[in-house]
C-alpha positions as CSV (number, residue, x, y, z in Angstrom):
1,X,117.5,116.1,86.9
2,X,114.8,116.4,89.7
3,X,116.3,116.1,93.4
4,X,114.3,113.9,95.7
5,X,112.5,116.5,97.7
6,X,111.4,118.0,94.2
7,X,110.1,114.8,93.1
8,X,108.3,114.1,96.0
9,X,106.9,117.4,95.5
10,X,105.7,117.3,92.4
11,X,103.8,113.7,93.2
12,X,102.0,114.8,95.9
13,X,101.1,118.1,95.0
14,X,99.5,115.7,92.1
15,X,97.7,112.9,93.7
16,X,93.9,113.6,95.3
17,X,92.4,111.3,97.3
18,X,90.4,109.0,95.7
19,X,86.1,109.0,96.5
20,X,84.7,107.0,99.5
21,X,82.4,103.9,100.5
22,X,81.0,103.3,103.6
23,X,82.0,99.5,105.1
24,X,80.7,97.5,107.9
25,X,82.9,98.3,110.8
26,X,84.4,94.8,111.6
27,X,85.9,95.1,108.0
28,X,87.5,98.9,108.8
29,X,90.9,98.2,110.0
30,X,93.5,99.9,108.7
31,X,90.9,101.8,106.3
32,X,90.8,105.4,106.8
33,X,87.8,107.8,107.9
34,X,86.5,109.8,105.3
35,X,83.7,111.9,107.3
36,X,83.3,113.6,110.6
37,X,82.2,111.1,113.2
38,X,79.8,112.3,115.7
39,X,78.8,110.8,118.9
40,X,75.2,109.9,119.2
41,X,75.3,109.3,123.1
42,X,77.6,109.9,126.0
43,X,80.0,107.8,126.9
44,X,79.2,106.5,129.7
45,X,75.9,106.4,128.8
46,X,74.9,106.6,132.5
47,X,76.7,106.9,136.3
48,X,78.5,103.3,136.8
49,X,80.8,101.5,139.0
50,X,84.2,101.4,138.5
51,X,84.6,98.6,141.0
52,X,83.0,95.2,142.6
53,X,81.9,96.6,146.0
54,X,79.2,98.6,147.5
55,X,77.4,101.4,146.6
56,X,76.6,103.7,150.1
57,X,75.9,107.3,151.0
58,X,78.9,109.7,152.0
59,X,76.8,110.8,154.4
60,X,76.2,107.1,156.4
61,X,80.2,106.8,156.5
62,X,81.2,107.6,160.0
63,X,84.0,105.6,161.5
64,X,83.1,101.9,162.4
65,X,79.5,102.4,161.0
66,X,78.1,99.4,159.3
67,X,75.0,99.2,156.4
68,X,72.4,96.9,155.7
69,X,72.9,95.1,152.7
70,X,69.3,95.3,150.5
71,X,70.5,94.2,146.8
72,X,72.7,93.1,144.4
73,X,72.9,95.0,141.1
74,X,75.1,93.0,138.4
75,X,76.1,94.9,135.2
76,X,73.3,94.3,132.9
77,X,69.7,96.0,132.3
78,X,68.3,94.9,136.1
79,X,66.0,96.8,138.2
80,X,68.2,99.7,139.9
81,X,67.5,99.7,143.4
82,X,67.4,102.8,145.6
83,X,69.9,103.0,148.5
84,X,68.2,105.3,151.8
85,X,69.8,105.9,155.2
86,X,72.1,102.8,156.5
87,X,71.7,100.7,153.4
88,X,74.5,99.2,150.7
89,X,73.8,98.0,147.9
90,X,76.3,95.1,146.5
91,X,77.2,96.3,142.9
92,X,79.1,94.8,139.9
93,X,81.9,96.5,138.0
94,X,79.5,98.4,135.1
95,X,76.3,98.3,137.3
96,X,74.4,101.9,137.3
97,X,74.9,103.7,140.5
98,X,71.5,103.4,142.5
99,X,69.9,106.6,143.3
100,X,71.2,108.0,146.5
101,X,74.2,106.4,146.9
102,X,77.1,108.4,145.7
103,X,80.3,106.2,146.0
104,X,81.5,102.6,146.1
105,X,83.5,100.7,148.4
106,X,85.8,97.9,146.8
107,X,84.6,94.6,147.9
108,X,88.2,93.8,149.1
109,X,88.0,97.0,151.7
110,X,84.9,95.6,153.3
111,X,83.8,92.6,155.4
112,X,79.9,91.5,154.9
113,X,78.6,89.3,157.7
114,X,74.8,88.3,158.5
115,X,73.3,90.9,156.4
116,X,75.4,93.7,157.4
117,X,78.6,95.3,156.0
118,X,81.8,97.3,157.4
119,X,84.4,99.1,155.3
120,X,88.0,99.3,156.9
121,X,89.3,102.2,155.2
122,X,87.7,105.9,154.8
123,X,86.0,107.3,152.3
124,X,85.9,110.1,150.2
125,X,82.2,111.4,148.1
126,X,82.3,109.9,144.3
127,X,84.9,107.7,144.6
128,X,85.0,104.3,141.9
129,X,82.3,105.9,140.1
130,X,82.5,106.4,136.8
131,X,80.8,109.7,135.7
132,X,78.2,109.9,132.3
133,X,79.6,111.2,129.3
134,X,83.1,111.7,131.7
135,X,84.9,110.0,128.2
136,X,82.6,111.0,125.1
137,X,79.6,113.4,125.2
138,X,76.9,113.2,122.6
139,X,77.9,115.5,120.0
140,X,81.3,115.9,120.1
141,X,83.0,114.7,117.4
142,X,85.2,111.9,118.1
143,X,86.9,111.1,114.6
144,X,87.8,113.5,111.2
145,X,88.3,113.0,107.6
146,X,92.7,111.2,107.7
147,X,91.9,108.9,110.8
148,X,93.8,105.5,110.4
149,X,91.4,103.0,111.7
150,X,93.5,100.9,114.5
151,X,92.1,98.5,117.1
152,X,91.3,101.6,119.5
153,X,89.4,103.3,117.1
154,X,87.1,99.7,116.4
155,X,86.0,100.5,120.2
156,X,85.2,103.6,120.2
157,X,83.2,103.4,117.3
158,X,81.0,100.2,118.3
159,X,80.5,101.6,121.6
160,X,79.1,104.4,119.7
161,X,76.8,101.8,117.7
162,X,78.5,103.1,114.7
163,X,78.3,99.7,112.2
164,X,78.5,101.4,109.2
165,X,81.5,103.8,108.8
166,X,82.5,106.0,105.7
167,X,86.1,105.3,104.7
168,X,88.6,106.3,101.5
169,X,88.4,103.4,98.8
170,X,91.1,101.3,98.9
171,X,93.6,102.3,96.0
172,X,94.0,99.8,93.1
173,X,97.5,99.6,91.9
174,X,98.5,97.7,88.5
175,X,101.7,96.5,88.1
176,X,103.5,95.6,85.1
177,X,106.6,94.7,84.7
178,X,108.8,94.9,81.7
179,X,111.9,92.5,79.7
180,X,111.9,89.9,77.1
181,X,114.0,88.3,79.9
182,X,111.8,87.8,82.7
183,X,109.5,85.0,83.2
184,X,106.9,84.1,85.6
185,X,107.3,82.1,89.1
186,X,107.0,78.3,88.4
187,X,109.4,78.5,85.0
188,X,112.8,77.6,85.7
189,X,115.0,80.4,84.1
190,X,117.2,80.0,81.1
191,X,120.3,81.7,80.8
192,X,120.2,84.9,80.2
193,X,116.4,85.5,82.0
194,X,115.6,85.8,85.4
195,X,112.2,85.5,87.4
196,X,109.6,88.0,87.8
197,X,110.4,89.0,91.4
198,X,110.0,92.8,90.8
199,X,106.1,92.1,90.5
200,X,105.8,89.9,93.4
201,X,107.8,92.6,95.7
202,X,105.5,95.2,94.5
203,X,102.3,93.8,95.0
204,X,103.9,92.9,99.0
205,X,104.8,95.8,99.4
206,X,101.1,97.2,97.9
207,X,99.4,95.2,100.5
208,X,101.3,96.4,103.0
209,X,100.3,99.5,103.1
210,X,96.6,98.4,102.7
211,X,95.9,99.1,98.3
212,X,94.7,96.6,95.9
213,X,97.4,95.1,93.4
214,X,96.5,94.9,90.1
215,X,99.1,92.0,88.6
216,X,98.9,93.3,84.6
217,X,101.8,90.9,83.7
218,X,105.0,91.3,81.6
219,X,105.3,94.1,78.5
220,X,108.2,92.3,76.2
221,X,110.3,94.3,74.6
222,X,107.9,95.6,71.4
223,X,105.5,98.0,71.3
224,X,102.7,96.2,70.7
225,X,102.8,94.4,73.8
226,X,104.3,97.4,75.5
227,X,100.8,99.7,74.4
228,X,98.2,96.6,75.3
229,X,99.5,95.7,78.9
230,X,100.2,100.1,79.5
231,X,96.6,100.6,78.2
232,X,95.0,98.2,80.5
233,X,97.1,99.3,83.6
234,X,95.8,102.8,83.1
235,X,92.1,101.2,84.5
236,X,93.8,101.6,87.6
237,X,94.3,104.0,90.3
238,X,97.4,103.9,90.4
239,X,100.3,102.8,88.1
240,X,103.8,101.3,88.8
241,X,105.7,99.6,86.3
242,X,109.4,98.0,86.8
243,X,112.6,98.5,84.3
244,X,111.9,100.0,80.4
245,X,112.7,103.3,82.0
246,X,116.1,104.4,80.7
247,X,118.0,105.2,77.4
248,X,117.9,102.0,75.8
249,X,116.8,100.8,73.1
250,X,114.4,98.4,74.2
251,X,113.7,101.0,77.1
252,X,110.1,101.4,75.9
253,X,108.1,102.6,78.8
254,X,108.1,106.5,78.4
255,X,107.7,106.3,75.3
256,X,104.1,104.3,75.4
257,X,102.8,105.9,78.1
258,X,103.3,109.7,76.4
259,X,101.4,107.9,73.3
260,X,98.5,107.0,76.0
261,X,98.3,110.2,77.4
262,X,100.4,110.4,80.1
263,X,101.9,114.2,81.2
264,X,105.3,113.0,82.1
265,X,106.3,115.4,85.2
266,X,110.1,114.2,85.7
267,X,112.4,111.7,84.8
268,X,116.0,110.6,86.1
269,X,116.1,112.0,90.0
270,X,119.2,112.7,91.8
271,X,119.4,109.7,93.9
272,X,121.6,106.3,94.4
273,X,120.1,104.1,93.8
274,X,117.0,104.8,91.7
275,X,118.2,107.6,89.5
276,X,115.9,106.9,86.2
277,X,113.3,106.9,87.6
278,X,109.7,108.9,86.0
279,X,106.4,109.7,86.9
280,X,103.7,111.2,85.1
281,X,99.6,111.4,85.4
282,X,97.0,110.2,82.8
283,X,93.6,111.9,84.4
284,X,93.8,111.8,88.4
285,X,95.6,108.3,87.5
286,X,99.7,108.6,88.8
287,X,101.7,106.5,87.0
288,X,105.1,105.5,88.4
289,X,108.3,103.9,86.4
290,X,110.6,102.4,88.4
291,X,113.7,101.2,87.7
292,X,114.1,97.4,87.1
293,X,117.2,96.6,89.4
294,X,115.3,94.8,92.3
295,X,116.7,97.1,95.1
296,X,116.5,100.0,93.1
297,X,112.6,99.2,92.6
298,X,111.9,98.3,96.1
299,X,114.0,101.7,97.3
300,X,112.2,104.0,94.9
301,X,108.6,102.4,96.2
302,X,109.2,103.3,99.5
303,X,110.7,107.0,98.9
304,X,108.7,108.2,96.0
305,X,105.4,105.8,95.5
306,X,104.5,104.9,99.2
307,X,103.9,108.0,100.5
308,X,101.6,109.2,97.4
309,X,99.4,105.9,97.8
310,X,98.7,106.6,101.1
311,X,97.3,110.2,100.3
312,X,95.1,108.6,97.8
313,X,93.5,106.3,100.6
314,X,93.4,109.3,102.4
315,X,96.0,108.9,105.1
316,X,97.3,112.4,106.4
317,X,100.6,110.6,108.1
318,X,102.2,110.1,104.6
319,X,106.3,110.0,105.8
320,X,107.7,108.0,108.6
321,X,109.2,109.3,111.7
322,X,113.2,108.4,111.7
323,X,115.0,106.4,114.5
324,X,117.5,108.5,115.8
325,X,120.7,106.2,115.5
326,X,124.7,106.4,115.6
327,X,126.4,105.4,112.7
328,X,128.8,102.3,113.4
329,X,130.9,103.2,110.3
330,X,132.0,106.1,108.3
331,X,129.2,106.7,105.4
332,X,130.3,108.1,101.9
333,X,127.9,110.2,100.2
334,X,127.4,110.4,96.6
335,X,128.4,113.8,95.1
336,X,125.3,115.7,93.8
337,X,123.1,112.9,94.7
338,X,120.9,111.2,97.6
339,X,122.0,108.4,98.6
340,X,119.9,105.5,100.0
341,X,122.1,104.1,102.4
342,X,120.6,100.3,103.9
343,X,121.4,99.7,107.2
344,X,120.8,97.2,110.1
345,X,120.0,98.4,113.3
346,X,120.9,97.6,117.0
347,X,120.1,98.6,120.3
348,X,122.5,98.9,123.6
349,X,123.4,101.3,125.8
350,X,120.6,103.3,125.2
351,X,121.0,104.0,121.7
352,X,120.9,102.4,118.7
353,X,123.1,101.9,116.0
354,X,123.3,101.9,112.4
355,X,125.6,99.8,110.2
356,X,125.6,99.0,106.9
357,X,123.7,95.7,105.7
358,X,125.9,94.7,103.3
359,X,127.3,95.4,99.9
360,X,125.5,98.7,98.4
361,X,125.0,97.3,94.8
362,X,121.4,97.4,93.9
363,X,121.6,93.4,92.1
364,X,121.7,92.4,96.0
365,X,119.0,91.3,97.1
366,X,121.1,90.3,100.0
367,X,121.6,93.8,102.0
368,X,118.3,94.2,101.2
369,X,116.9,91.3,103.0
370,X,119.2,92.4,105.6
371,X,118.4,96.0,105.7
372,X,116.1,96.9,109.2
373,X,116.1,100.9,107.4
374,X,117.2,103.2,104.8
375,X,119.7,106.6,105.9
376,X,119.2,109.6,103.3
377,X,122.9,110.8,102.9
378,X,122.6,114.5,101.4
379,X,124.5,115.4,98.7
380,X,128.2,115.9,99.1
381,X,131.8,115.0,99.1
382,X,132.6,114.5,102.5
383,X,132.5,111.1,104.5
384,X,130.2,111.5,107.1
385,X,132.4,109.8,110.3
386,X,131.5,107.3,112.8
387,X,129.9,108.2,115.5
388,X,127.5,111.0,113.4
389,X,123.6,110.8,114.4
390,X,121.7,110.0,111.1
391,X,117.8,109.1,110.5
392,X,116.8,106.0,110.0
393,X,113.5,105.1,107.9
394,X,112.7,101.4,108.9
395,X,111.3,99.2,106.9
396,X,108.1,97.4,107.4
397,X,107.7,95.6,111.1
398,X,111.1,94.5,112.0
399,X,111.6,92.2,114.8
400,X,114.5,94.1,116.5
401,X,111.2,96.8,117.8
402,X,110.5,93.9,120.2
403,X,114.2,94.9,121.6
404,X,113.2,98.1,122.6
């Protein structure tokens, strides 16, 4: 059996990112930059004002001295005026700095009466004036190949008149689920079947993280249909398919996917819960098989399949950083095995703490729904105590962040 770390080796050190497009910008968020971005300008693209006020000469500032006031200049492309011995100039936030003035004076420091203006506090050369290319200067490059495209970045690059921007493809991910017993949102379940909930979690949980699901449907338990809906899921970029993945003897999914080409690369990992779990490649296609218990699906996503989709739309952040937290209970590791602890988490005192979300069986859905994170126990046969400092991986955007 392959230990987690292994199998997360072996998937990575498989998956390429996948080829580019370039996209309008105010469709880029949460896309990722696939080219060097270079600025075209500096940023400011000219001396401004960092203030309402008045632009002056440092040298006109003695104590008590007052200026004539000869313009206005709002922010905008207006005449810029020139400011000479004794003059102000009143200026907008933004507004180029008029030649021969070299600093501004906030409106609310100065009184302007008749014409004529006074400041009430001193001076010093350059001060509320923001500096050309003091941010950005025109060639340096602001943004490389593995930058996540946030709300900050959508600034910068349409200050930088950058409309266009080349980005990794968004990865297309079928899904196909597997069981004579499942059937499809809308049919009220006999006894004996269940809904289709796997694929509808897995195609969330594809959107999440910004990829394309690709809703294949349900392989029943023969090969024909097994070999039709694998065949077509292999179109993809990616493959995940839920349950089929054991010993059984309707456990058909390895067995199809070696007749359509695919290199299996493991199967079964040491880990609770998610053990039989395989992955394989067909091409520069991965293909995942996840186990069919919901929690055990959902768990093995996060740990083995997230991570390698995001390196295929080119993110270089591919793991998340742990919380730090105190476990509120004794923890029992599995001997020989990871084990996927879930866990709520809550903050006092300074810390947070860890406790677990409910009954660990991977039928309940339950804990799961409950679960703010996942704790990796290692391998052993000693309880870890109370009171031990653990990672936590949270899942998705949990409301107790707001806490913090």
């Amino acid at each position: 059996m392959t230990t987690l770390a292994q199998a997360l080796t072996l998937i990575l050190d498989s998956v390429t990112p996948l080829d580019t497009e370039l996209v309008e910008l105010g469709s880029a968020l949460g896309r990722v930059i696939a080219g060097e971005i270079v600025a075209p300008w500096d940023l400011p693209m000219v001396d401004n004002s960092a203030m309402d006020g008045y632009a002056v000469r440092h040298a006109d500032c003695a104590p008590g001295a007052s200026f004539r006031v000869t313009g206005f200049l709002p922010a905008g492309n207006e005449p810029v005026p020139q400011v000479r011995q004794g003059e102000a100039v009143k200026i907008m936030t933004g507004a180029p700095i008029p030649a021969g003035s070299d600093l501004v004076v906030p409106v609310e420091e100065a009184e302007e009466r008749d014409g004529l203006v006074t400041f009430s506090d001193p001076v010093r050369m350059g001060q509320h004036i923001r500096l050309r290319g003091e941010d950005v200067r025109a060639g340096q490059t602001i943004a490389g190949p593995g930058t996540l495209i946030r709300p900050a970045e959508i600034n910068m690059l349409a200050s930088l008149g950058k409309a266009l921007v080349p980005v990794y493809r968004r990865a297309r991910v079928a899904v196909v689920a597997t069981g004579d017993e499942l059937v499809e949102l809308g049919q009220l379940p006999e006894p004996g079947c269940v809904i289709n909930s796997n694929s509808l979690a897995l195609a969330a949980a594809i959107r999440e993280l910004g990829a394309e699901p690709v809703m294949i449907g349900i392989a029943r338990d023969d090969l024909d249909s097994h070999r039709r809906l694998l065949a077509a899921s292999l179109n993809a970029d990616a493959v995940i398919t839920s349950a089929g993945v054991s010993a059984g003897d309707r456990d058909l999914v390895r067995d199809v996917l070696a007749e359509l080409g695919v290199r299996q690369l493991f199967w079964k990992v040491k880990v609770k819960p998610g053990g039989p779990t395989a992955f394989g490649m067909k091409g520069t296609v991965p293909v995942f098989s996840l186990p069919g218990n919901p929690v055990s699906t959902l768990l093995t996503f996060e740990m083995l399949a997230r991570p390698a989709l995001l390196k295929l739309m080119g993110h270089r952040r591919l793991f998340k950083v742990p919380v730090r937290a105190i476990l509120a209970e004794d923890a029992r590791p599995r001997e020989g095995k990871t084990t996927l602890l879930r866990v709520r988490l809550s903050y006092a005192g300074g810390a947070w703490s860890a406790s677990s979300s409910g009954d660990q069986k991977t039928s309940f859905l339950r804990t799961q729904v409950a679960a703010d994170g996942i704790v990796l126990l290692a391998p052993g046969k000693e309880t870890l105590p109370a009171g031990s400092e653990v990672g936590v991986l949270v899942l998705g955007e949990r409301q107790w962040l707001a806490e913090c």
